[in-house]
C-alpha positions as CSV (number, residue, x, y, z in Angstrom):
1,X,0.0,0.0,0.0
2,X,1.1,3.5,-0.5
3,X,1.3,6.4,1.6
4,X,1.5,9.9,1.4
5,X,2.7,11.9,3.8
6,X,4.7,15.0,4.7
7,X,8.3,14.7,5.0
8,X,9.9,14.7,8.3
9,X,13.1,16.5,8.7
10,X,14.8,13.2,9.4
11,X,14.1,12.5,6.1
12,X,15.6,15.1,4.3
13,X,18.8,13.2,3.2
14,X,16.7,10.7,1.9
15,X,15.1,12.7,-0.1
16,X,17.2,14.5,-1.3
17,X,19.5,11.4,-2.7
18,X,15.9,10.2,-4.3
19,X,16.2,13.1,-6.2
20,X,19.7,13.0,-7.1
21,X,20.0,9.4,-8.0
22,X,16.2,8.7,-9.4
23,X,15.0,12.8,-11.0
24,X,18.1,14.0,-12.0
25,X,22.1,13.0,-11.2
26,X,23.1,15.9,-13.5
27,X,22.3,18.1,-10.0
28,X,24.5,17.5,-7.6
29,X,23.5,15.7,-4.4
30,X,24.9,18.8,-2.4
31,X,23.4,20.9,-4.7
32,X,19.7,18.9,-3.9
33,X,20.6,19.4,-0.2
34,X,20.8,23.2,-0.6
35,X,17.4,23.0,-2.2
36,X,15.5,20.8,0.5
37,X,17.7,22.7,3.5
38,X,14.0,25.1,3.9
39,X,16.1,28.5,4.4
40,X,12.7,30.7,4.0
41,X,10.8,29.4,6.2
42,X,10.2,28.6,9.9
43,X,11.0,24.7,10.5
44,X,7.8,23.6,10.4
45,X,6.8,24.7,7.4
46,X,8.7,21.3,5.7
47,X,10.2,21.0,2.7
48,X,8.5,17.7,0.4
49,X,5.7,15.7,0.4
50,X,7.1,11.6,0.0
51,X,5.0,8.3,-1.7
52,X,6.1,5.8,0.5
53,X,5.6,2.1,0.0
54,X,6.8,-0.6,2.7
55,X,9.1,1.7,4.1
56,X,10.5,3.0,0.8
57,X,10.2,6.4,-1.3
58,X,8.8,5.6,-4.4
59,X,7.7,9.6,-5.3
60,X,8.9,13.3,-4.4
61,X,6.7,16.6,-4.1
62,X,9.6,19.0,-3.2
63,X,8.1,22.4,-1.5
64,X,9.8,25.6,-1.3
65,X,8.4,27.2,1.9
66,X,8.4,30.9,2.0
67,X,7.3,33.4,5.2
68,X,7.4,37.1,3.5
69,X,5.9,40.1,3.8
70,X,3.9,41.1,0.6
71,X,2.3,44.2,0.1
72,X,2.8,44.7,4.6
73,X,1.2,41.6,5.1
74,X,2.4,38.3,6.8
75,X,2.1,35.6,4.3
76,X,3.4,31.6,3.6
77,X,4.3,31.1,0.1
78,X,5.0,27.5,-1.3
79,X,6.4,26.7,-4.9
80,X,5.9,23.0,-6.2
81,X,8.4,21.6,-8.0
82,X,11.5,19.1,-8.5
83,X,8.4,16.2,-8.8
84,X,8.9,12.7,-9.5
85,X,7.5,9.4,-9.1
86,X,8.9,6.1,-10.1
87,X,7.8,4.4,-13.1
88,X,6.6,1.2,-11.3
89,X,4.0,3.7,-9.7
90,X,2.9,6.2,-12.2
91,X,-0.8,5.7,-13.7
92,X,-2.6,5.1,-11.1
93,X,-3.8,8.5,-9.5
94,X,-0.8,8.5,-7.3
95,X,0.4,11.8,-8.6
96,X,-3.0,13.5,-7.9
97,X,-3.0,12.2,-4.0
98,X,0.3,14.2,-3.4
99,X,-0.4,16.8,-5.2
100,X,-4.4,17.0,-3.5
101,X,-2.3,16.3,-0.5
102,X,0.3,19.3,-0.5
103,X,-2.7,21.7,-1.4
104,X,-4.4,20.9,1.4
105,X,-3.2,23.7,3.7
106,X,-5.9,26.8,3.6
107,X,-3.2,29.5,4.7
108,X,-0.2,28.8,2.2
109,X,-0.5,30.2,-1.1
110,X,0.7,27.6,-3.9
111,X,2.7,28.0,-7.2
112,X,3.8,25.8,-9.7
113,X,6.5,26.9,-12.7
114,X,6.5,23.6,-14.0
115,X,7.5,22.5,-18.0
116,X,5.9,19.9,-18.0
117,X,2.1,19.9,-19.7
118,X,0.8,16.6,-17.9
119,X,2.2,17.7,-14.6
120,X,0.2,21.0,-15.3
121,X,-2.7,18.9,-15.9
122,X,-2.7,17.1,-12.8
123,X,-2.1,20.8,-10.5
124,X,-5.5,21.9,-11.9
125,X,-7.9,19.1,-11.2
126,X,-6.2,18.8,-7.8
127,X,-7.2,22.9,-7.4
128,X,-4.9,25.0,-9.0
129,X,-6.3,27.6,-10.9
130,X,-4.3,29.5,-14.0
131,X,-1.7,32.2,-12.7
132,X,-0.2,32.9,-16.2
133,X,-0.5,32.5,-20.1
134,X,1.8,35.6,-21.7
135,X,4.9,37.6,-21.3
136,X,6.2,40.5,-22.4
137,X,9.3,41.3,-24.6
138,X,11.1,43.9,-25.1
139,X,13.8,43.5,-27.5
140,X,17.6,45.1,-27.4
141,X,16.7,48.5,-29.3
142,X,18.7,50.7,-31.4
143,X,17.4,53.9,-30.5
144,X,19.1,55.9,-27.6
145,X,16.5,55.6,-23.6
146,X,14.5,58.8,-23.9
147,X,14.8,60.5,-20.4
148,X,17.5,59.8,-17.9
149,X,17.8,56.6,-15.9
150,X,20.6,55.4,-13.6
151,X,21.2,51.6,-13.3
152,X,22.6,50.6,-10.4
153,X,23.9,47.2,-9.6
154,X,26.1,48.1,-6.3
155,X,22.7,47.0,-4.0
156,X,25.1,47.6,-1.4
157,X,25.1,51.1,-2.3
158,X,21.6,51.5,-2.2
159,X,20.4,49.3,0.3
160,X,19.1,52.6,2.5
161,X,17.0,53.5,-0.3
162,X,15.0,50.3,-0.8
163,X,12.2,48.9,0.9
164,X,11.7,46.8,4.0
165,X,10.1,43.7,1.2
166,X,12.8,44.5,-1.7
167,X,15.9,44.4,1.0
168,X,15.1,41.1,2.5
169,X,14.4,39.6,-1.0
170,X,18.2,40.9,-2.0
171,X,19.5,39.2,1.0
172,X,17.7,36.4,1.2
173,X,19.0,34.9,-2.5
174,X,22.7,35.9,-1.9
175,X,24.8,33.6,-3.4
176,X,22.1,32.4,-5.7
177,X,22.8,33.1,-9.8
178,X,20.5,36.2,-10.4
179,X,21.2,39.9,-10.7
180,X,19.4,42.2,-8.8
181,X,19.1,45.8,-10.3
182,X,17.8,49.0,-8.9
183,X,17.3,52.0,-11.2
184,X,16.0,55.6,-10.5
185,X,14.1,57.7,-12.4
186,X,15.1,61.6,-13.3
187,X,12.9,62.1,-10.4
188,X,14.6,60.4,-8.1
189,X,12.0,57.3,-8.0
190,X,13.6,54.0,-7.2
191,X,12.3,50.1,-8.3
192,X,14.4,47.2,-7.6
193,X,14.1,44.3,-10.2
194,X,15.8,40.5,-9.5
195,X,16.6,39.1,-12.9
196,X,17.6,35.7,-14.5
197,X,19.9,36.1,-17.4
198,X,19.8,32.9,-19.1
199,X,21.0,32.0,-22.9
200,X,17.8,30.0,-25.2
201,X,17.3,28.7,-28.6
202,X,19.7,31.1,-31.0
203,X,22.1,32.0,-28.4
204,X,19.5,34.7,-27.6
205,X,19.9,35.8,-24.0
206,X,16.8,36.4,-22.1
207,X,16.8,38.7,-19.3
208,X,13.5,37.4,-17.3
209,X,12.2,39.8,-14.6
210,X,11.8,37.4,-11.4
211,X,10.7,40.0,-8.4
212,X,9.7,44.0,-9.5
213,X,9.3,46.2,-6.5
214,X,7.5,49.0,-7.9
215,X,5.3,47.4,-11.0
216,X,4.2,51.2,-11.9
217,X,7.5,52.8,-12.5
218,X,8.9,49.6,-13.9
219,X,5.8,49.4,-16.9
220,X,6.0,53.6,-17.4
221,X,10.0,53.0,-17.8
222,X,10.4,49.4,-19.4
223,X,11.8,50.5,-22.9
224,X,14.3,52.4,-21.2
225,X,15.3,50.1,-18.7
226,X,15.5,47.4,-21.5
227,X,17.9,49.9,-23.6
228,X,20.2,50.1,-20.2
229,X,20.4,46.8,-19.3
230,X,20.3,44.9,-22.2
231,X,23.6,44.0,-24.7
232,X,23.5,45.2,-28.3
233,X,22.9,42.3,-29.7
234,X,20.5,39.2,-29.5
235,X,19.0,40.0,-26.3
236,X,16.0,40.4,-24.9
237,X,13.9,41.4,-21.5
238,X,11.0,39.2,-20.6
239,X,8.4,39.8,-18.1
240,X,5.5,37.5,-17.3
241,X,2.4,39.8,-18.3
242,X,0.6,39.6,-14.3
243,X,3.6,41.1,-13.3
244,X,2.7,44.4,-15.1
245,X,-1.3,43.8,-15.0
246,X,-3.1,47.4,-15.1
247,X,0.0,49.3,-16.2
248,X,0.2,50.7,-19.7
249,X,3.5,48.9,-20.7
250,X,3.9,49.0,-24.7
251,X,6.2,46.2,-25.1
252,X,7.7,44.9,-27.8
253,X,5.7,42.0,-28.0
254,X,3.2,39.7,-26.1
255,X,3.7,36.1,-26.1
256,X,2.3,33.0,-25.4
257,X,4.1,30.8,-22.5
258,X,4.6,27.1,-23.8
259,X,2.9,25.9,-20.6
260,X,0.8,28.0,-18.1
261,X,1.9,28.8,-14.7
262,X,-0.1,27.7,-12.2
263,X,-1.3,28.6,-8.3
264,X,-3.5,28.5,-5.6
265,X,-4.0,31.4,-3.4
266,X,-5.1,32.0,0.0
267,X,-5.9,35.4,-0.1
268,X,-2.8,37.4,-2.6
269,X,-3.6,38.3,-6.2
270,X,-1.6,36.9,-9.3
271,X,0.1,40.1,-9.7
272,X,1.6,39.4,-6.3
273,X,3.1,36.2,-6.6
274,X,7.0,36.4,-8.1
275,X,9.3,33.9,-9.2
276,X,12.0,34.5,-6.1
277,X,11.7,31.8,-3.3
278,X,10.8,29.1,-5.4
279,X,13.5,26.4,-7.7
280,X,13.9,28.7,-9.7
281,X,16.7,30.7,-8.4
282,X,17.2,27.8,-6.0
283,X,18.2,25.3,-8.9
284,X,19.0,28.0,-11.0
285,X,16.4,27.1,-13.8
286,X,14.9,28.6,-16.8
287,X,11.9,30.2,-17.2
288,X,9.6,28.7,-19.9
């Protein structure tokens, strides 16, 4: 018979070589460590969800617990990912039971980023509802910024001038591969924006907007803040269209995301949910 459960913390190194040696050995098992070790969050919070039969892991839910402050409010966060099941036990609703499972907590907002169609599938009928189906683009520009902007990468330097919510995000992903900017406007307006630079298809590098602090002065400045950041060539700045909802952008163009993101909220709006505390800076990951 098999159980779901969550995991204990005494299971973490367990888990975590399940994912190494069964998901994916190109990640190393220290690496899978850092990703189950539950940084943002108190201890409690956990870390996976396990499919256990007799007494052995047969399928992973990994969770990235999150306690932020959004918008002055006290909130849990929980991005599902890193999800596998062995083969011997796929096909028969299995999947669904940890994913109905992991959703079953009222106060924890859930998020999935996931690649993967089918897996999509199964986050929908177990609650999930659509967070995102476009993104932005703003391509690398020939024409000079109109109106002056100051890019600054130093968020040393500027760490007075942020917000309570924008400073602790900085801190927090230390260490991790993304770039936060801050940039302020002639009239001395500040946003800070957390990006992933990541190379796709044509050696096209995509500059994808994980966490914007100020989502009005980002939209009424994006062409020129794509002009300062981006190279010359074959580069381009993405940002998942919720992300600027309401805000007169005018970007290049609007595209359809391969696979919808997906989330379940207890009580923040779509616009509100970014892409930090979650695998994808954790496992450093494309966006898709």
């Amino acid at each position: 018979m098999v159980t779901v459960r969550k995991a204990e913390n005494e299971l973490r190194a367990d888990v975590a070589r399940f994912l190494h040696e069964e998901m994916n050995p190109k990640i190393s098992l220290e690496r899978w460590r850092g990703f189950l070790d539950g940084r943002w969050a108190a201890e409690d919070a956990g870390y996976a969800f396990v499919a256990e039969e007799a007494g052995k892991i047969v399928g992973v839910l990994s969770a990235v617990y999150a306690d932020r402050k959004i918008n002055g409010r006290d909130v849990r966060t929980c991005n599902l990912s890193s999800w596998y099941i062995m083969k011997s036990h796929r096909g028969g609703g299995l999947g669904f039971k940890m994913m109905s499972t992991a959703l079953a907590e009222p106060d924890v907002t859930f998020t999935t980023y996931s690649s993967n169609t089918p897996a999509l599938s199964v986050c929908l009928k177990a609650g999930m509802t659509t967070l995102e189906t476009h993104r932005m683009v703003w391509h690398t520009h020939a024409e000079p910024a109109k109106g002056e902007l100051v890019v600054m990468r130093d968020m040393d330097a500027v760490a007075h001038l942020m917000d309570a919510a924008s400073h602790r995000a900085v801190l927090d992903h230390e260490g991790l591969n993304v770039h936060p900017l801050a940039f302020r406007t002639e009239d001395g307006d500040l946003c800070v924006a957390v990006f992933s630079i990541k190379q796709k298809g044509e050696d096209i590098t995509f500059h994808e907007a994980l966490y914007i602090s100020d989502r009005a002065l980002f939209a009424a400045n994006a062409r020129a803040f794509a002009d300062a950041i981006l190279p010359s060539e074959k580069a381009l700045m993405s940002v998942d269209s919720r992300l600027l909802a309401g805000h007169d952008a005018k970007p290049d163009e609007l595209l359809e995301l391969p696979v919808n993101r997906g989330f379940q909220s207890a009580g923040l709006e779509p616009h509100e949910m970014d892409f930090l505390y979650s695998e994808i800076p954790l496992l450093d990951l494309k966006l898709y």
